[in-house]
C-alpha positions in Angstrom: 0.0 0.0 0.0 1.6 3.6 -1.2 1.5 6.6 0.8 -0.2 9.3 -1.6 0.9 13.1 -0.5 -1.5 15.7 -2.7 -0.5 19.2 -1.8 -3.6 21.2 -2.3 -7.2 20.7 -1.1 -9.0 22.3 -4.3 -10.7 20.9 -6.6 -8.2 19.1 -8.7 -6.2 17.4 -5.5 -9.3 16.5 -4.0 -10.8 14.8 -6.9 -7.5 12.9 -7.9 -8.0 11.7 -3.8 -11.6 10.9 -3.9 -10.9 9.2 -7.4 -7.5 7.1 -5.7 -10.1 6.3 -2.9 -12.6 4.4 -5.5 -10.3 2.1 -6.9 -7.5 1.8 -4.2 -6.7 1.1 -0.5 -3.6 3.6 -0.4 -2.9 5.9 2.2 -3.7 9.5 1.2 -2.8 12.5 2.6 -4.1 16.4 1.4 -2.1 18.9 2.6 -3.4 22.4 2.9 -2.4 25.8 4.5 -5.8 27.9 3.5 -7.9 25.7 5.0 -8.9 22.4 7.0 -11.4 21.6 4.3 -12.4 21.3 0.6 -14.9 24.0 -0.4 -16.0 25.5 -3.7 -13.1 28.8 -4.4 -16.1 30.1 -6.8 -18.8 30.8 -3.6 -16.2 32.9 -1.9 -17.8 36.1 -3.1 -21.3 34.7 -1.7 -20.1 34.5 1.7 -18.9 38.3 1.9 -22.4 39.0 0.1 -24.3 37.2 2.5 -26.2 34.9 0.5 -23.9 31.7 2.0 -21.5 31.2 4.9 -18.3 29.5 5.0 -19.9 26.0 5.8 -22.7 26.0 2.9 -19.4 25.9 0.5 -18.4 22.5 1.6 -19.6 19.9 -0.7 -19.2 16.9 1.9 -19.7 17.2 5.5 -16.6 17.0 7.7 -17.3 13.0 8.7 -16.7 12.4 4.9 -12.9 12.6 5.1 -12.0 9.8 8.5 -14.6 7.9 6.7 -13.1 7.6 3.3 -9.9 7.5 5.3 -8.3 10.5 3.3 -6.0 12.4 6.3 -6.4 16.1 5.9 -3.4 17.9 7.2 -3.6 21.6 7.6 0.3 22.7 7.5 2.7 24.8 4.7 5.0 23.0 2.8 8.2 25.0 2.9 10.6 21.9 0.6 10.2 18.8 -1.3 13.4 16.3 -0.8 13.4 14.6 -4.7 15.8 12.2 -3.9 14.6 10.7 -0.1 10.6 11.3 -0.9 10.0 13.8 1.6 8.6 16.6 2.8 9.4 19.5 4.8 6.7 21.0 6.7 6.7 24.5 7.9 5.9 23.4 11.6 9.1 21.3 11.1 7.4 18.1 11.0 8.7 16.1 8.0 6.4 13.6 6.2 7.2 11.0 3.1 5.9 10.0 0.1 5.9 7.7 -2.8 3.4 9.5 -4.9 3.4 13.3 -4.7 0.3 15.4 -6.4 1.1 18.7 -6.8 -2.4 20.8 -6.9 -1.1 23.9 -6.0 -3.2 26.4 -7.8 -2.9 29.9 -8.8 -1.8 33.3 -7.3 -3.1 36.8 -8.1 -0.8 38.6 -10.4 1.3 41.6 -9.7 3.7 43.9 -12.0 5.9 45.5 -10.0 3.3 48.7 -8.9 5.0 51.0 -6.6 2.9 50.3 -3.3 1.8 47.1 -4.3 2.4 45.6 -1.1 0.9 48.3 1.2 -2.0 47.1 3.8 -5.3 47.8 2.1 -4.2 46.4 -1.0 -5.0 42.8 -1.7 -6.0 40.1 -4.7 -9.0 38.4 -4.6 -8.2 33.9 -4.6 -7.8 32.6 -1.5 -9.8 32.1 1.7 -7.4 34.6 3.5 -7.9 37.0 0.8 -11.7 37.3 1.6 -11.0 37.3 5.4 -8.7 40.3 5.0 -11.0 41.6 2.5 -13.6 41.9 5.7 -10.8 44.0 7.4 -9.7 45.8 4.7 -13.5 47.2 3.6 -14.5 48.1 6.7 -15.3 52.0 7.1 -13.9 53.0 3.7 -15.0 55.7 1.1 -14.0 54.2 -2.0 -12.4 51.2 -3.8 -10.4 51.1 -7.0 -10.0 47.9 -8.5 -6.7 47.3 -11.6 -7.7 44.5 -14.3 -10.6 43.5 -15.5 -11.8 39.8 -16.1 -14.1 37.5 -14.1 -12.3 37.8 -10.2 -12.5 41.9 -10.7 -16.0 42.3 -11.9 -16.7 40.0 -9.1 -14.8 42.1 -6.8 -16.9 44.8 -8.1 -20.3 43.5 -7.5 -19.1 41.7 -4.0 -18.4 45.9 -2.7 -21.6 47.5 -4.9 -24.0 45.1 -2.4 -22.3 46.9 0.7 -22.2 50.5 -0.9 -18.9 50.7 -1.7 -18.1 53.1 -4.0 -15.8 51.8 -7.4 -13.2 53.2 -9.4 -12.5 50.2 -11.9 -9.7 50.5 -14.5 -9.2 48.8 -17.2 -6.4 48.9 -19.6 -8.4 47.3 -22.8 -10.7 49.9 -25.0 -14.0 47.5 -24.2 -14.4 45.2 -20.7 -12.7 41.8 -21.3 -12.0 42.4 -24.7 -9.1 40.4 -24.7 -11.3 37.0 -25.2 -14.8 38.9 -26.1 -15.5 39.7 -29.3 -16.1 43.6 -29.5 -20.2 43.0 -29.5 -20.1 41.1 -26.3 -17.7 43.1 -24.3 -19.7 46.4 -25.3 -23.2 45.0 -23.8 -20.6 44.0 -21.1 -19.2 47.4 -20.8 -22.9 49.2 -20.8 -23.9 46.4 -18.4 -20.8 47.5 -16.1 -21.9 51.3 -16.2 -25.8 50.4 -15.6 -24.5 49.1 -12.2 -23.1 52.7 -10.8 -19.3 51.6 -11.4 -16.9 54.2 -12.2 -15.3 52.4 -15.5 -12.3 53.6 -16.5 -11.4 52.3 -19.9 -7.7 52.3 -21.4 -6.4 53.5 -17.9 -3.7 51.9 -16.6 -2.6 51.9 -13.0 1.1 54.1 -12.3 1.4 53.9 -8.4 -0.8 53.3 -5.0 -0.3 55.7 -2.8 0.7 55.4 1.1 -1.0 58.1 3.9 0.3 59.1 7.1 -0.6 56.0 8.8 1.2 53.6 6.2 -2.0 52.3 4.6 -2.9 53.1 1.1 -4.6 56.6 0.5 -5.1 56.7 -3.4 -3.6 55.6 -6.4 -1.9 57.7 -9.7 -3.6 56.3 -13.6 -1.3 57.0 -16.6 -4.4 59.7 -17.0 -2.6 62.2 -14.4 -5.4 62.1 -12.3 -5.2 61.4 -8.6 -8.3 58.9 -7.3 -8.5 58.4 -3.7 -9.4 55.4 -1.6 -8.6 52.9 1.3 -8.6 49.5 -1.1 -7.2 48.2 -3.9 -7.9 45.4 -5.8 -5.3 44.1 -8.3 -7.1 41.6 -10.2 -5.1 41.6 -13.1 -5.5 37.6 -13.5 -3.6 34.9 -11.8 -0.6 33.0 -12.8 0.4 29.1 -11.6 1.7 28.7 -7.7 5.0 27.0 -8.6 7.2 28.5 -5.9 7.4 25.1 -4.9 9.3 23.7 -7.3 10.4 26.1 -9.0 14.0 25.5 -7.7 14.1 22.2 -8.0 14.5 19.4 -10.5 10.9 19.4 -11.6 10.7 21.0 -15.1 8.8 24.3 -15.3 7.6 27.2 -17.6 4.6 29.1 -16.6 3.5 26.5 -14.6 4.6 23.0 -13.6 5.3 21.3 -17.1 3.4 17.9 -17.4 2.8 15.7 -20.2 -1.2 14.6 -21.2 -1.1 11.7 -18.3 -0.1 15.0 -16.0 3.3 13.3 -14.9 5.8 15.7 -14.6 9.7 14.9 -15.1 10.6 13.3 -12.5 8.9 9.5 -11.2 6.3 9.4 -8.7 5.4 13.0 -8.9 2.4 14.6 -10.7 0.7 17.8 -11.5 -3.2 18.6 -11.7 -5.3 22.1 -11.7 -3.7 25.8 -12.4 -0.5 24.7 -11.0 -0.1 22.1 -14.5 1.0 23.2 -17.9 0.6 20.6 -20.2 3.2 20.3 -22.9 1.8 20.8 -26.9 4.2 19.4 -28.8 4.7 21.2 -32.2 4.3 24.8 -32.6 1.2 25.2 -30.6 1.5 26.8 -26.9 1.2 24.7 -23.9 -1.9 24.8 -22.4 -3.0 26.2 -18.9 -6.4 25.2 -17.9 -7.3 27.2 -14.9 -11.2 26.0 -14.9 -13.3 24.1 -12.4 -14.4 21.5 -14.3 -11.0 20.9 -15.8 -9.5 21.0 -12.9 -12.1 18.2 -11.7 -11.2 16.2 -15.1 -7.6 15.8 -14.5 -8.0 14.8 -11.2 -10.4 12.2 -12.5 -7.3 11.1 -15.1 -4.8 11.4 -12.5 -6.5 9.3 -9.8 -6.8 6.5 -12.9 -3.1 6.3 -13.7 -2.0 6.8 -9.8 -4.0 3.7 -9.5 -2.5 1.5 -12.2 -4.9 2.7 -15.2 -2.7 5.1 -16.8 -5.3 7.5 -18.6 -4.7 10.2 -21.0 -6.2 13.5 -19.6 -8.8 15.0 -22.7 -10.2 18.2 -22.2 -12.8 17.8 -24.5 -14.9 20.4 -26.0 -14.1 23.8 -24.3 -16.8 25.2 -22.1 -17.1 28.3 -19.8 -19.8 29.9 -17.6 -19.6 32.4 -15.7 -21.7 35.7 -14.0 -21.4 39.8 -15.0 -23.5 41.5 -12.3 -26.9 39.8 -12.7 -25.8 38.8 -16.6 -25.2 35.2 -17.2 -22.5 33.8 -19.6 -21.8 30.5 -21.3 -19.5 29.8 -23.9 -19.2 26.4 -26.1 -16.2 25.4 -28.7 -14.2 28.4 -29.8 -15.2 31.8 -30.2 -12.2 34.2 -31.2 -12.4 38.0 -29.8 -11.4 39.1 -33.6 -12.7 37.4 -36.9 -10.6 34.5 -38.3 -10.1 33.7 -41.9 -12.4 31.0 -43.0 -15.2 31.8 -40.4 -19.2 33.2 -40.4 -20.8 34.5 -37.8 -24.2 35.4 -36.6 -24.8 37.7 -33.8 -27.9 38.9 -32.1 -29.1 41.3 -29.2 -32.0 42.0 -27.5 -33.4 45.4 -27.4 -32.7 45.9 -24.0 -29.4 45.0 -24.4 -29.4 42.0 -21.9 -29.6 39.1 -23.9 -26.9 38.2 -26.8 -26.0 34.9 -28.8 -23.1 34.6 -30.9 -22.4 31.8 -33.3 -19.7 30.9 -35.2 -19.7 28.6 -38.1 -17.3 27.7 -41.3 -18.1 29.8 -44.7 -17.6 26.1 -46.4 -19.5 23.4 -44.8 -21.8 25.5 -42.8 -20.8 23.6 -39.5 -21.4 25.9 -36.0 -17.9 25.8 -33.8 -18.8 27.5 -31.1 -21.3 30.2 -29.3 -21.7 32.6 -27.0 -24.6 33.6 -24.9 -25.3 36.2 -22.2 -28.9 36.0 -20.4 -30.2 33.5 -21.6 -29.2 29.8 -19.7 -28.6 26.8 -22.5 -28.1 23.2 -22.4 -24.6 22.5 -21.9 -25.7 18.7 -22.8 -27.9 20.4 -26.1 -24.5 22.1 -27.0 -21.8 19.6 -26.6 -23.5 17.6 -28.4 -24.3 19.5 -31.6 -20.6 20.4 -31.7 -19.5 17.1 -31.3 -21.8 15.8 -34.1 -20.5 18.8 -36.4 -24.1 20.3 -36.8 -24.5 23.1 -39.6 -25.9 26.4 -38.6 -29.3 25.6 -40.4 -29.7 22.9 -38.1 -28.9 24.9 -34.9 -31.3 27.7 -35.6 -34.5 25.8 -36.4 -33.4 23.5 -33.3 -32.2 26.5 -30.8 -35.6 25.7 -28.2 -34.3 22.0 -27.6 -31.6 24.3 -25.8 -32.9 26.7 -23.9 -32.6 25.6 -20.1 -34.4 28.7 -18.6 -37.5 28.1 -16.2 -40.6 28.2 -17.7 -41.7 31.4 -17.1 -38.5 33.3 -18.8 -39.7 35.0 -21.7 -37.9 32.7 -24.5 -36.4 34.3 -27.5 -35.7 31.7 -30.0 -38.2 33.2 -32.3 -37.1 36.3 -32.6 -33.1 35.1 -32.9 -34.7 32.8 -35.8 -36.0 35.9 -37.1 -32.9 38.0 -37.4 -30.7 34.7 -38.6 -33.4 34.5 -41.7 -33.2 38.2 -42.7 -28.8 37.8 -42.5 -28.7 34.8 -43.9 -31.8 35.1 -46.3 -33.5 31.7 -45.4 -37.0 30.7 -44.0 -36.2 28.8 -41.3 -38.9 27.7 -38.9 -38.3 26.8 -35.4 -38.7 23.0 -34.2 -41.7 22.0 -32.0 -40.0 20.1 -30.1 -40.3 21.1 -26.6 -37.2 22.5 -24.9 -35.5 21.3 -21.8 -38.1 21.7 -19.0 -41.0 20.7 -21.2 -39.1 17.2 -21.7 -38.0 17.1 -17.9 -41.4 17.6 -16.6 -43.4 15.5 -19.8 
């Protein structure tokens, strides 16, 4: 029986331990300084709302862990020993191995601000980082948040709920423009401003400023304007947590270099979650996945091959969700922020500027590669399976109610999208009458 050591208690480390667990009798061991438990990273902004508390984020009461005999250790690892299979915890304790998972994560970016380090100015990942966001809010005038992307718009709607004035600044022309295509980061953008947050677009942070007492008092833009507060948020996305290894013989680049079974260079130790870059050979770029589910899929692989079933870790079809303000977004296959050679498109938005699907499709053949959608909730089972069947637009559009996974008393706008796609495209498509998702769940 092995001794397994994962280092990190998110979702990638605990799936490859719940998955070890199914089909083994090994000794496992998480290791974790944030905290004594798995809980969901994305509900973090839901406990400083109010809506949830720290416990509601646990998936699995605390019994679950002495009963599937998984030992949860709450300590730092300062050292891995390569050579004698150890390691050195920051307590001094030293524990061995002969599997090590590393699921280390992320961290929050920073670029060398002047005063990036001054109390009051924080990221937004971890379970300390809301705890100190609770500190660091209390009794202030104003926020600024620097970067845009999913953690600061969250950031933004977490301190709108308390009345927290925001300062926002971007550095792109449009919000998350960077992966949007310009139609989708504008109703983003107006979405953004409808919500009372002072946008600042193409601004780009120069220094944060310290007061009298030490703690930040305002911050300088590459505007020459001066914008006081008492927080800052630098959200500028999160790179892989390899300070681990990153001295050691381990191979890394960005992050800790694995190949598609997530085995890193040296024997007996492996890498799942944002910590793992998996190597592309060829001229592509190695790939990052620093998503939920793919984090839970390559723990799935890597409890397989830990376990004697060596398994090739396959992303699949790419798929996103996630929340602007009280906008929904879900994204299927591959939609490019600027037009690619090759492709069609067909985009359309509501009146009220809510409610937005893009599709892309090949000029040739007519087959749909990916979508997005804001507002309106699809099927992710209706999707994945029209792109992995290689369905042509045509087929999509007069199919687009089997998708829809709204409640029933949403207003539904498949007929109107329909509409619009016939006077582009100069068909006379009808929709389906088959029912949509709830109609066939409650049939």
């Amino acid at each position: 029986m092995a001794h397994i050591v994962i280092i990190g208690n998110g979702i990638a480390g605990i799936t490859t331990a719940r998955h070890i667990r199914k089909r083994s009798d090994h000794h496992i061991t998480v290791i974790s300084a944030e905290t004594d438990h798995f809980f969901s990273r994305t509900a973090l902004m839901y406990i400083y709302m109010g809506h949830m508390t720290y416990e509601h984020t646990k998936p699995y009461e605390d019994h679950f862990w002495s009963k599937n005999r998984i030992d949860l250790l709450r300590a730092y690892v300062n050292a891995i020993d390569i050579e004698k299979k150890a390691l050195s915890l920051g307590d001094g304790r030293t524990i061995s191995y002969d599997k090590l998972v590393l699921a280390t994560g992320s961290q929050s970016n920073k670029f060398g601000w002047p005063g990036q380090d001054l109390p009051g100015v924080q990221g937004l990942y971890s379970y300390q980082d809301l705890e100190l966001l609770e500190e660091n809010t209390e009794n202030i005038q104003r926020a600024v948040i620097v970067g845009g992307g999913l953690i600061g718009i969250e950031l933004a709607e977490m301190l709108a709920t308390r009345d927290i004035p925001v300062t926002f600044l971007i550095r792109e022309e449009w919000y998350w423009d960077n992966i949007l295509p310009i139609e989708e980061a504008k109703l983003v953008t107006r979405h953004v401003y409808e919500h009372g947050i002072d946008l600042r677009r193409s601004t780009n942070l120069v220094e944060i400023l310290a007061g009298d007492d030490g703690r930040v008092r305002g911050i300088t833009t590459d505007q020459g304007e001066e914008i006081s507060c008492q927080l800052v948020g630098l959200t500028p996305g999160v790179h892989p947590n390899i300070d681990l290894v990153k001295d050691s013989p381990v191979e890394t680049g960005r992050g800790v270099l694995v190949n598609d079974y997530l085995e890193t260079n040296v024997p007996d130790i492996y890498a799942c979650g944002d910590c793992a870059e998996i190597i592309v050979e060829g001229e592509a770029r190695n790939r990052i996945e620093q998503l939920w589910y793919t984090g839970r899929m390559q723990g799935q692989a890597l409890g397989r091959t830990i376990c004697g079933e060596r398994t090739f870790y396959e992303r699949g079809l790419w798929f996103n969700s996630a929340k602007f303000m009280d906008i929904e977004y879900q994204t299927y296959g591959f939609v490019p922020n600027r037009p690619r050679e090759g492709d069609a498109q067909f985009y359309w938005e509501d009146e009220g500027h809510r409610h937005c699907l893009k599709i892309i499709y090949n000029q040739s053949d007519k087959v749909v590669t990916g979508m997005n959608v804001f507002g309106i909730r699809m099927s992710q089972d209706v999707w994945h399976r029209w792109l992995k069947e290689k369905r042509d637009i045509n087929f999509v559009m007069t199919h687009l109610p089997e998708a829809n996974f709204d409640p029933e008393f949403y207003k539904a706008f498949e007929g109107e999208i329909i509409e619009a796609f016939n006077r582009q495209a100069g068909t006379n498509l009808q929709p389906s009458r088959q029912p949509g998702f709830f109609q066939r769940l409650f049939a």
